[in-house]
One Martini backbone bead per residue (centre of mass of N, CA, C, O) as a GRO file, in nm:
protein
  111
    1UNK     BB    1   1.183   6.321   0.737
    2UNK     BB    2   1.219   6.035   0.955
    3UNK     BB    3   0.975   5.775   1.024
    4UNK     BB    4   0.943   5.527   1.277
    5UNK     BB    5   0.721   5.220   1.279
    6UNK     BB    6   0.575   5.017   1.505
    7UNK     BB    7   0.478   4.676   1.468
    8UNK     BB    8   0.267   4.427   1.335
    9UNK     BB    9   0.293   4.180   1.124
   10UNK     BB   10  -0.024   4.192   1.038
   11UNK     BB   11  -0.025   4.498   0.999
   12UNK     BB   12   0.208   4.509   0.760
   13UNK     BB   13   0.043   4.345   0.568
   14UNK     BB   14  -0.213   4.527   0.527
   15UNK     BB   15  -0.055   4.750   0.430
   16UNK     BB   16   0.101   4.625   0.202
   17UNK     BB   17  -0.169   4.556   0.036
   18UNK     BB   18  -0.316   4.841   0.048
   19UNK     BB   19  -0.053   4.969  -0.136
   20UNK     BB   20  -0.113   4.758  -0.370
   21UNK     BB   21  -0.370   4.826  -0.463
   22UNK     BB   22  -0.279   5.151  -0.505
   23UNK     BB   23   0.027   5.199  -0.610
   24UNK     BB   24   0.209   5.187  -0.369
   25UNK     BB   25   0.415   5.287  -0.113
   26UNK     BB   26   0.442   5.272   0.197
   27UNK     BB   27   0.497   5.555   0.235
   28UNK     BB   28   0.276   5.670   0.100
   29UNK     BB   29   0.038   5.527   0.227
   30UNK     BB   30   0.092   5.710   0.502
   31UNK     BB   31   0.050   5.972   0.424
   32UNK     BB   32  -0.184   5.945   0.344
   33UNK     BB   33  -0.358   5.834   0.591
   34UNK     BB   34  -0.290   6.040   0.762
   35UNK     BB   35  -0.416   6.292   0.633
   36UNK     BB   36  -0.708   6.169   0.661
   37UNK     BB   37  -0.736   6.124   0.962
   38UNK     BB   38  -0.701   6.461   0.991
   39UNK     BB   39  -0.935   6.521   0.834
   40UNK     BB   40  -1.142   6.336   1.039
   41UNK     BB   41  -1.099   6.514   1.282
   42UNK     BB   42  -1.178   6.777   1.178
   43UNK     BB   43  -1.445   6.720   1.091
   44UNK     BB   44  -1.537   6.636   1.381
   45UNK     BB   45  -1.501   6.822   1.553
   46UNK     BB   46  -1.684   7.046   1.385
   47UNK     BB   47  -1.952   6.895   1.498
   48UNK     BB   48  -1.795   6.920   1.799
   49UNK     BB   49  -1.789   7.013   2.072
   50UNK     BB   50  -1.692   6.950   2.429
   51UNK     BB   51  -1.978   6.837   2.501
   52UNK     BB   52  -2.134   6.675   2.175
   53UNK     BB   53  -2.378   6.928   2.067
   54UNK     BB   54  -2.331   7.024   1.804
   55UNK     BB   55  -2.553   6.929   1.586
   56UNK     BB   56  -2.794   6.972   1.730
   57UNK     BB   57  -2.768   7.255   1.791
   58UNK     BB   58  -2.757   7.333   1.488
   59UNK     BB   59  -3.047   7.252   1.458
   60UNK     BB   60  -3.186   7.433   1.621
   61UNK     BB   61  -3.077   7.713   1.506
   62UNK     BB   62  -3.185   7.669   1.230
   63UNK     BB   63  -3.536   7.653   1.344
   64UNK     BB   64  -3.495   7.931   1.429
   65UNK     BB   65  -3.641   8.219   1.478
   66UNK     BB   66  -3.560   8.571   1.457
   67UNK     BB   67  -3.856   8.628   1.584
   68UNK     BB   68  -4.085   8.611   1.863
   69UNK     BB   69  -4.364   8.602   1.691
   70UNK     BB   70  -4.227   8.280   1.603
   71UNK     BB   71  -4.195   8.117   1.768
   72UNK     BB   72  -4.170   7.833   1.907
   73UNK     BB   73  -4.276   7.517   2.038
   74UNK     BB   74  -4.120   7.277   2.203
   75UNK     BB   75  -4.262   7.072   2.055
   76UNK     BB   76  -4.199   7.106   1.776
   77UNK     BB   77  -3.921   7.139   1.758
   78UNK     BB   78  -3.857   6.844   1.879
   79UNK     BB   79  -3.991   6.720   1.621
   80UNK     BB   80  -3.788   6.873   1.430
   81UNK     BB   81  -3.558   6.701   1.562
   82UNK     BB   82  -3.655   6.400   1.543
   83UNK     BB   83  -3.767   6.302   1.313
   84UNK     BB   84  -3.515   6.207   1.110
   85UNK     BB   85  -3.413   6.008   1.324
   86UNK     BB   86  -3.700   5.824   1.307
   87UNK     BB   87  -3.631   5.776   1.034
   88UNK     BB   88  -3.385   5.617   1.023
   89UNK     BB   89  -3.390   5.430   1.230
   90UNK     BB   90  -3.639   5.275   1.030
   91UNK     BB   91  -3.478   5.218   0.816
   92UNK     BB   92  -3.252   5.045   0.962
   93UNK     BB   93  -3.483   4.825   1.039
   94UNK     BB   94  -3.566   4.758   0.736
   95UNK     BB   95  -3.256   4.705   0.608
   96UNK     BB   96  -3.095   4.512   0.810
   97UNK     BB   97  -3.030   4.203   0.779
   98UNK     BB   98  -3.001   4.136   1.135
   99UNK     BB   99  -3.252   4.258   1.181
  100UNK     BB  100  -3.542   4.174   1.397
  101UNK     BB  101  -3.897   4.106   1.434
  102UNK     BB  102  -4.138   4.026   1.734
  103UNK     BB  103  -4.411   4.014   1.747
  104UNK     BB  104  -4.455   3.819   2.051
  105UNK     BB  105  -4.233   4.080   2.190
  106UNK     BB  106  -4.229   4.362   2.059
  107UNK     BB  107  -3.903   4.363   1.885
  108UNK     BB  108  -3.602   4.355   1.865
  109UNK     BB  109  -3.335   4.170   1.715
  110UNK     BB  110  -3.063   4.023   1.669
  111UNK     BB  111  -2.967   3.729   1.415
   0.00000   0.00000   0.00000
């Protein structure tokens, strides 16, 4: 099967560049990034529902316990959902040399 792709002088220049570092034709490095694409489209679709609540859900479902006697208390649960992302955040905010704290306004902001 022959399919033909419009684009402009500058994207094909890039593919061009990127095919020729991978040791690749047009076609094939086509090939290659299609299947790619499509891999991550699966991976992320797999990740959330409809409504995008896939993965947040499914951390909720796997810290409850199986049986009423061990119930969590709601304040529990959202810390043991919340710890993770509240850590990422700071570590996010100590490493990444854009951001900048003021102790001054008390707060972040980009540099």
């Amino acid at each position: 099967m022959k399919l033909t792709l419009s684009m402009y002088g500058y994207q094909r220049e890039w593919i061009e560049e990127r095919a020729e570092e991978r040791d690749m034709n047009l076609s094939e490095y086509m090939r290659t990034m299609a299947t790619a694409g499509e891999r991550q489209l699966v991976a992320i679709e797999s990740l959330a529902d409809e409504d995008g609540r896939g993965e947040i859900e499914a951390d909720i479902v796997e810290r409850l316990p199986n049986d009423e006697a061990n119930a969590l208390d709601p304040d529990e649960l959202l810390e043991g959902i919340l710890t993770p992302i509240r850590d990422t955040v700071y570590t996010i905010l100590k490493t990444n040399s854009q951001i900048e704290y003021s102790p001054q306004h008390e707060g972040y902001y980009l540099e």
